[in-house]
DSSP file (Angstrom, degrees, kcal/mol; ACC not computed):
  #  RESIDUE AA STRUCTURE BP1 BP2  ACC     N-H-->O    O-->H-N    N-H-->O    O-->H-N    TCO  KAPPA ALPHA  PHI   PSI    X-CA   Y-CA   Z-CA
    1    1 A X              0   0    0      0, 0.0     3,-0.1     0, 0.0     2,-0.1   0.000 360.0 360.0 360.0 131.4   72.5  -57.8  -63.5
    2    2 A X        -     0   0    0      1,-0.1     2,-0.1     0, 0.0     0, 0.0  -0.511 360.0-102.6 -82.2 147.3   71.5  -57.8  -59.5
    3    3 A X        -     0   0    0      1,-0.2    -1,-0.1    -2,-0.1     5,-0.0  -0.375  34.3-108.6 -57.9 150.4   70.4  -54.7  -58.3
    4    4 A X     >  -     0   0    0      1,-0.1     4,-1.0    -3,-0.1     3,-0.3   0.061  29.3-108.1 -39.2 163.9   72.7  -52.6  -56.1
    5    5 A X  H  > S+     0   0    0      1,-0.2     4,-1.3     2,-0.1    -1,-0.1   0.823 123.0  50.5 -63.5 -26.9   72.1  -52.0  -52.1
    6    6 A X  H  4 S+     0   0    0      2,-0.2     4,-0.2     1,-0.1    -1,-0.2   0.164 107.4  49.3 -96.1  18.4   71.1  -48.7  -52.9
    7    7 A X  H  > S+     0   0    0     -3,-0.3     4,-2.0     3,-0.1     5,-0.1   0.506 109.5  54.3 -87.6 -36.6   68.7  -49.6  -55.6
    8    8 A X  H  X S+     0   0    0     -4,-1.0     4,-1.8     2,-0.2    -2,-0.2   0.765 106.7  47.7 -70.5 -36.8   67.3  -51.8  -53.4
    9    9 A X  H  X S+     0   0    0     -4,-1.3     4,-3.2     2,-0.2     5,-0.2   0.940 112.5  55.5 -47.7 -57.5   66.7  -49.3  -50.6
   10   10 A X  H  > S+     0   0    0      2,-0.2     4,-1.2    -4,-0.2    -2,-0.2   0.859 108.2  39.9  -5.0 -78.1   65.4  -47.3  -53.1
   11   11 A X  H >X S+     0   0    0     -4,-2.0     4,-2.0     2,-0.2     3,-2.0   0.984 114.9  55.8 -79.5 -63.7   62.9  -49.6  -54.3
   12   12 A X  H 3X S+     0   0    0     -4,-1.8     4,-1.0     1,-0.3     5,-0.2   0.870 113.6  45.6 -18.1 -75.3   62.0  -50.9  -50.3
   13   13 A X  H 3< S+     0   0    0     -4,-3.2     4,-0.5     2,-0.3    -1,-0.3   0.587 112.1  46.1 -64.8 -24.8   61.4  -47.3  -49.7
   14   14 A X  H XX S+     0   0    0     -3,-2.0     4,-2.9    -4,-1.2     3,-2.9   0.926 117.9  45.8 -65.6 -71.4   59.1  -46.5  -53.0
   15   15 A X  H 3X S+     0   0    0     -4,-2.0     4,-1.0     1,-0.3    -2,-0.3   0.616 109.4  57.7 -60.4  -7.4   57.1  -49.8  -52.3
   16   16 A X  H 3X S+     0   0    0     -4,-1.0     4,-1.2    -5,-0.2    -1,-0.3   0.634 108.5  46.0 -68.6 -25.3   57.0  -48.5  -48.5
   17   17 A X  H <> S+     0   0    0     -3,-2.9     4,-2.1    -4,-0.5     3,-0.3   0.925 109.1  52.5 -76.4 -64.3   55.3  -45.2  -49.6
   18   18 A X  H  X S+     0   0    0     -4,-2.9     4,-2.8     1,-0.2     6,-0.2   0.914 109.7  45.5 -45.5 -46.0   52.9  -46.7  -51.7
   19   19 A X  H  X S+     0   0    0     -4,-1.0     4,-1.8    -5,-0.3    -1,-0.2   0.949 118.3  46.6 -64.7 -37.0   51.6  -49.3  -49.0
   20   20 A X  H  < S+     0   0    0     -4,-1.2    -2,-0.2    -3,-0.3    -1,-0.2   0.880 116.0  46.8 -73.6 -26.4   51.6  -46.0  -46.3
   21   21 A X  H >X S+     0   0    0     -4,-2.1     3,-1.4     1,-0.2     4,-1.0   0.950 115.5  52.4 -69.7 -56.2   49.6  -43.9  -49.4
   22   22 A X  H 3< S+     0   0    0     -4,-2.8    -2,-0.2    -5,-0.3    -1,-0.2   0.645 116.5  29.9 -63.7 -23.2   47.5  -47.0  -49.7
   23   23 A X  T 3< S+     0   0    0     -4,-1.8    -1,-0.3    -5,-0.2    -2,-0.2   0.197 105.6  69.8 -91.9  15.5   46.4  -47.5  -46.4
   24   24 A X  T <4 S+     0   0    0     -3,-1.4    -2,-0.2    -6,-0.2    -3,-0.1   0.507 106.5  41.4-117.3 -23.7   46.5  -44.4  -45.9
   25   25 A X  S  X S+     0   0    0     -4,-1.0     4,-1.3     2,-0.2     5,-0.2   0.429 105.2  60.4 -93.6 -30.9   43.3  -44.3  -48.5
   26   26 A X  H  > S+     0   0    0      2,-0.2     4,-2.4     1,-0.2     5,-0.4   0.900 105.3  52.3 -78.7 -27.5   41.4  -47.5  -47.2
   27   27 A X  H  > S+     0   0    0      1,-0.3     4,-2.2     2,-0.2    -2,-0.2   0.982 110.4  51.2 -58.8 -36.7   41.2  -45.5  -43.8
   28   28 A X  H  > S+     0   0    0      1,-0.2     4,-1.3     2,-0.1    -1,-0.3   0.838 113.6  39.7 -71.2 -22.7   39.8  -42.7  -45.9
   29   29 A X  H  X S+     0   0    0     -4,-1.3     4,-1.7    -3,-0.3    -1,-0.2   0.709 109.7  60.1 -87.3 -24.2   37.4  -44.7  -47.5
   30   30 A X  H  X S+     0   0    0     -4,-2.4     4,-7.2     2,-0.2     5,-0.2   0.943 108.9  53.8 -51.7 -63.2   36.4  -46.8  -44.1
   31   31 A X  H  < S+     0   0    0     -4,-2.2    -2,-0.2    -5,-0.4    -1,-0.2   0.748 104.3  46.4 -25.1 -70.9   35.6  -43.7  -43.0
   32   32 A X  H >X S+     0   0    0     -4,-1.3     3,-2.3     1,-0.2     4,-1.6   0.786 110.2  51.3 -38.1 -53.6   33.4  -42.5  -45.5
   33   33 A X  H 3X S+     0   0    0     -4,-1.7     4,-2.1     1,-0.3     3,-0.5   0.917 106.9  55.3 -66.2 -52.7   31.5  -45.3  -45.7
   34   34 A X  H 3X S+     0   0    0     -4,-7.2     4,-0.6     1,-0.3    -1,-0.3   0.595 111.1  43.7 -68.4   0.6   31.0  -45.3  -42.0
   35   35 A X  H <> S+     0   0    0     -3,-2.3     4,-0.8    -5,-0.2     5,-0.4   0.569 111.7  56.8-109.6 -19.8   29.6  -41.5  -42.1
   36   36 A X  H >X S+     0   0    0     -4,-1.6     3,-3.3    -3,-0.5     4,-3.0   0.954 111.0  42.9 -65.5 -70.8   27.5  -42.7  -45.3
   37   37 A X  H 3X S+     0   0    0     -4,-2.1     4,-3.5     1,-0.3     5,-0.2   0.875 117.1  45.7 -41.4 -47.7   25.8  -45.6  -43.0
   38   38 A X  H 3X S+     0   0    0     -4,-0.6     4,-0.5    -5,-0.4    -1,-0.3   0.596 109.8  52.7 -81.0   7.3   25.4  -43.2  -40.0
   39   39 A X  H <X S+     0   0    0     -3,-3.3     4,-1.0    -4,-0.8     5,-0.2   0.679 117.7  45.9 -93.3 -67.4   23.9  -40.2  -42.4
   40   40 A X  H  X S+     0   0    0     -4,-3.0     4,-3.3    -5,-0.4     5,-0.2   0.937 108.5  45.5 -19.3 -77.4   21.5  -43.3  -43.5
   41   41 A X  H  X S+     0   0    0     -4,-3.5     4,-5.1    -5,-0.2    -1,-0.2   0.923 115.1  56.8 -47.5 -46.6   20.6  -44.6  -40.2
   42   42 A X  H >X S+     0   0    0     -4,-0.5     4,-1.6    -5,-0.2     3,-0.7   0.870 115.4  40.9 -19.1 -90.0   20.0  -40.1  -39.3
   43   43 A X  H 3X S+     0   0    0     -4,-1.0     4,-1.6     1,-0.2    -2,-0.2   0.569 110.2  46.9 -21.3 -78.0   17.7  -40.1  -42.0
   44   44 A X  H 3X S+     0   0    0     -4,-3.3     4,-3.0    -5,-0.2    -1,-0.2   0.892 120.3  51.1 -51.4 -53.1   15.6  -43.6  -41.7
   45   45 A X  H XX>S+     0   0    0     -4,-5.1     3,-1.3    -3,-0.7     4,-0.9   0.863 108.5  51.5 -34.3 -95.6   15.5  -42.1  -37.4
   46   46 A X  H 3X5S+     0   0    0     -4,-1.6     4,-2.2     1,-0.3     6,-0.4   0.726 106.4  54.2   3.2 -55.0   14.2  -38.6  -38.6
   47   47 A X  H 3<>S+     0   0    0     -4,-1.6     5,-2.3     1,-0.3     6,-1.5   0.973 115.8  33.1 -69.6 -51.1   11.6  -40.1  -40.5
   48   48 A X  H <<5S+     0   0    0     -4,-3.0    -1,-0.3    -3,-1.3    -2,-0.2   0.835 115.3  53.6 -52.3 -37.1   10.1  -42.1  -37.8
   49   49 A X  H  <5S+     0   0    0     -4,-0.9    -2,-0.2     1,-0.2    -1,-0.2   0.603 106.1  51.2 -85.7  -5.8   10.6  -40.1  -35.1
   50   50 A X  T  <<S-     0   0    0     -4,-2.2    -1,-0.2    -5,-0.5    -2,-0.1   0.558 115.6-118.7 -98.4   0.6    9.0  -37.0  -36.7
   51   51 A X  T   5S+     0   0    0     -5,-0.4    -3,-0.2     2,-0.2     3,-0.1   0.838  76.5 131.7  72.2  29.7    5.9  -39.5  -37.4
   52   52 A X  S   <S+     0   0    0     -5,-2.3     2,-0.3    -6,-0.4    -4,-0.2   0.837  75.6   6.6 -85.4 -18.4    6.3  -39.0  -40.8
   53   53 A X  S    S-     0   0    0     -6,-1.5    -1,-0.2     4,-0.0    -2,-0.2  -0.978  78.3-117.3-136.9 160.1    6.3  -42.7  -41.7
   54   54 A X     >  -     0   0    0     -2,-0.3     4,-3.5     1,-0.2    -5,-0.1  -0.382  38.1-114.1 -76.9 157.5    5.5  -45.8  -39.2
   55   55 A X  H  > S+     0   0    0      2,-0.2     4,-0.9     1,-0.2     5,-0.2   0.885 121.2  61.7 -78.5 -67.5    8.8  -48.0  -39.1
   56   56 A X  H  > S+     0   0    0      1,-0.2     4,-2.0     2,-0.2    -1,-0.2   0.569 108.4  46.1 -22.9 -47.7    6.9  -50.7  -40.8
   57   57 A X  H  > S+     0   0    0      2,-0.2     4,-1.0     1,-0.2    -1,-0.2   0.992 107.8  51.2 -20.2 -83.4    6.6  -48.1  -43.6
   58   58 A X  H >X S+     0   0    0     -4,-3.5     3,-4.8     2,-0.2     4,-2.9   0.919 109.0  53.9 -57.8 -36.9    9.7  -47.1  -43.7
   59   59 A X  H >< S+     0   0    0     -4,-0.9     3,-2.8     1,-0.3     5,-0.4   0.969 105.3  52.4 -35.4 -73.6   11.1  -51.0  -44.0
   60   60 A X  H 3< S+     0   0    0     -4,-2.0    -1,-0.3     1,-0.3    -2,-0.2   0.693 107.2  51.2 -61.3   8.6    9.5  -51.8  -46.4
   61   61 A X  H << S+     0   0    0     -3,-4.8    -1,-0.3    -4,-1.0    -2,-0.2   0.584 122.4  32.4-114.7  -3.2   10.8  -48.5  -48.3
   62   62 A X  S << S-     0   0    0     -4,-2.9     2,-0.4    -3,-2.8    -1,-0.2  -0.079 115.3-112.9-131.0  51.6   14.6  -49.3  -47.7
   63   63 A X  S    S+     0   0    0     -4,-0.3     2,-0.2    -5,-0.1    -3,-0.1   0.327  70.2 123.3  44.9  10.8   14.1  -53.3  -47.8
   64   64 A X        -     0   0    0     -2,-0.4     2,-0.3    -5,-0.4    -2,-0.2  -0.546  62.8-113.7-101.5 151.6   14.9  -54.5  -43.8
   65   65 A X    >>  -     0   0    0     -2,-0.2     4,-2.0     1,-0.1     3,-1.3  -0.697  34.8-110.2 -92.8 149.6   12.7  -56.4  -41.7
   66   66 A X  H 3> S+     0   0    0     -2,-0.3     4,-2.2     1,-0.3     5,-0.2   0.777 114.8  57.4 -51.5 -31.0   11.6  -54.4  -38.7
   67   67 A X  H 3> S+     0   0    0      1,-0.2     4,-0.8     2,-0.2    -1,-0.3   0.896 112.4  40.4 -77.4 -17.9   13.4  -56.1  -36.3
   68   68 A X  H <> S+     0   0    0     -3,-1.3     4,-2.7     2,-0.2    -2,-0.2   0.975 107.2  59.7 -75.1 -52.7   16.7  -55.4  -38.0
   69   69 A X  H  X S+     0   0    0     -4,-2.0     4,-2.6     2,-0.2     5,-0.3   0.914 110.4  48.9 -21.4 -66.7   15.6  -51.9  -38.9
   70   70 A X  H >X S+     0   0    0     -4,-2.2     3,-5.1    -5,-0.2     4,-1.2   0.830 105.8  53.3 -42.6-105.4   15.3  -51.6  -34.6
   71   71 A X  H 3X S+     0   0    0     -4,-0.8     4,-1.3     1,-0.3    -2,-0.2   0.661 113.5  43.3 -12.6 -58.6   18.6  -53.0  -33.7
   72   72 A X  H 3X S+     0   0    0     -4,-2.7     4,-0.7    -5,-0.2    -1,-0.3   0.720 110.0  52.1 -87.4   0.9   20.2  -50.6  -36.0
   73   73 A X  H XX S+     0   0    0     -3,-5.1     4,-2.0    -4,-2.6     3,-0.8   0.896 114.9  48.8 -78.0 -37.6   18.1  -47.3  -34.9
   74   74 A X  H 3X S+     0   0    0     -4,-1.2     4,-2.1     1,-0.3    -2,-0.2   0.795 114.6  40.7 -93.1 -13.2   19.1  -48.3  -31.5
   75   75 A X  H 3X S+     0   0    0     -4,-1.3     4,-2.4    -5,-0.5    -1,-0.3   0.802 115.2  51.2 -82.8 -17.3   22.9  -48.8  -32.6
   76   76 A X  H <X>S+     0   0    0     -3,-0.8     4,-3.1    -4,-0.7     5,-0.6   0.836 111.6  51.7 -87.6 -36.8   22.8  -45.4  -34.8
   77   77 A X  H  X5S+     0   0    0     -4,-2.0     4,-1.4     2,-0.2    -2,-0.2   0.956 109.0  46.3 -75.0 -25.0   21.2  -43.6  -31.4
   78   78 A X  H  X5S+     0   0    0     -4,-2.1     4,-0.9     1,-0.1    -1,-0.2   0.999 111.5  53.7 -72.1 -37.6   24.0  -44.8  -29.2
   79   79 A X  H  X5S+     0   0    0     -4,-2.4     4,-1.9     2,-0.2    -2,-0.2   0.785 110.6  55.0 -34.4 -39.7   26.7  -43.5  -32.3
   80   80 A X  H  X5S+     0   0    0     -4,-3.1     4,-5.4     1,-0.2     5,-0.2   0.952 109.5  36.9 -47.4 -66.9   24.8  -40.3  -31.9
   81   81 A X  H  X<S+     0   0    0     -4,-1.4     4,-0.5    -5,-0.6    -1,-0.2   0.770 117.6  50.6 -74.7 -10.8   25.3  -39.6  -28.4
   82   82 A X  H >X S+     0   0    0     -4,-0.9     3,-1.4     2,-0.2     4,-0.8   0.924 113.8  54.2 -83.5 -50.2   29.1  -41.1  -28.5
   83   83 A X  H >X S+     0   0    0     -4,-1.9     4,-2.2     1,-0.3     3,-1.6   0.937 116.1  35.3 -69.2 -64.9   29.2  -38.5  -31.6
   84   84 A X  H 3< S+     0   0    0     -4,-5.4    -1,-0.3     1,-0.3    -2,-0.2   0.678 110.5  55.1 -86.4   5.3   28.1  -35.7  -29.5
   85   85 A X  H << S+     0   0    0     -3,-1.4    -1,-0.3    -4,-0.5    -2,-0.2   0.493 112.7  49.3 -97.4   6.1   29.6  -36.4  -26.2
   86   86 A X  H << S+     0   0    0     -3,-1.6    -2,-0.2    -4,-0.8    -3,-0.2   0.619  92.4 106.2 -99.5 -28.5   33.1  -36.5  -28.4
   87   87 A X  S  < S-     0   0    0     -4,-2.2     2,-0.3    -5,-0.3     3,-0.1   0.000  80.0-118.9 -28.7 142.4   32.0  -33.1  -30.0
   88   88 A X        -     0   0    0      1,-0.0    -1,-0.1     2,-0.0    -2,-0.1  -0.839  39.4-107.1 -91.4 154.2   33.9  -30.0  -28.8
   89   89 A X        -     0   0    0     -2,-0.3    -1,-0.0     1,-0.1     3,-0.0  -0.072  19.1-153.8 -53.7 168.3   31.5  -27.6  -27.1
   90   90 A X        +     0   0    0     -3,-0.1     2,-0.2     2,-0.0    -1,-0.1   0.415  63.9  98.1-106.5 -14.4   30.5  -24.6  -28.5
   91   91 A X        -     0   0    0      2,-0.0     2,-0.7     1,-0.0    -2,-0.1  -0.351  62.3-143.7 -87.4 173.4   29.9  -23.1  -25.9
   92   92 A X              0   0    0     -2,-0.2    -1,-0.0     1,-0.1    -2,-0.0  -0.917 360.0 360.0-138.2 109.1   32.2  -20.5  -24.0
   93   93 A X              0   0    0     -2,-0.7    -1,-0.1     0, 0.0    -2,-0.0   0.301 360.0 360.0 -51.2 360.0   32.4  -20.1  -19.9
């Protein structure tokens, strides 16, 4: 028996919730990921710049060749400064 038109809206409109729910979850997960990688990148900075390891050290303790290791401290320090010039102040005039 063919579905009605109003079964069929129905069912449009279910499967339209689920795709908005579902993308609505890869963003959330994008997301994450992208705050995991730039928590990373912090970290791997931190460690060099406080001279607690050489970057050659630290490559070889998270598995990147140095020049890759570079390329992405320098991509994680412009994300920093984009990160904090997008910040609201805290301070109060």
């Amino acid at each position: 028996m063919p579905k009605s038109d109003a079964e069929k809206a129905a069912e449009a409109q279910r499967v339209q919730q689920v795709q908005q729910r579902l993308a609505a979850a890869k963003t959330t997960r994008d997301q994450r990921k992208a705050d995991a990688e730039f928590d990373f990148w912090a970290d791997v900075a931190a460690a060099i710049d406080s001279g607690e390891v050489k970057q050659t050290e630290a490559c070889e303790a998270i598995g990147y060749k140095r020049e890759y290791v570079r390329r992405q401290l320098i991509e994680h320090r412009a994300q920093a400064e984009a990160r904090a010039a997008a910040a609201p102040s805290d301070t109060t005039d």
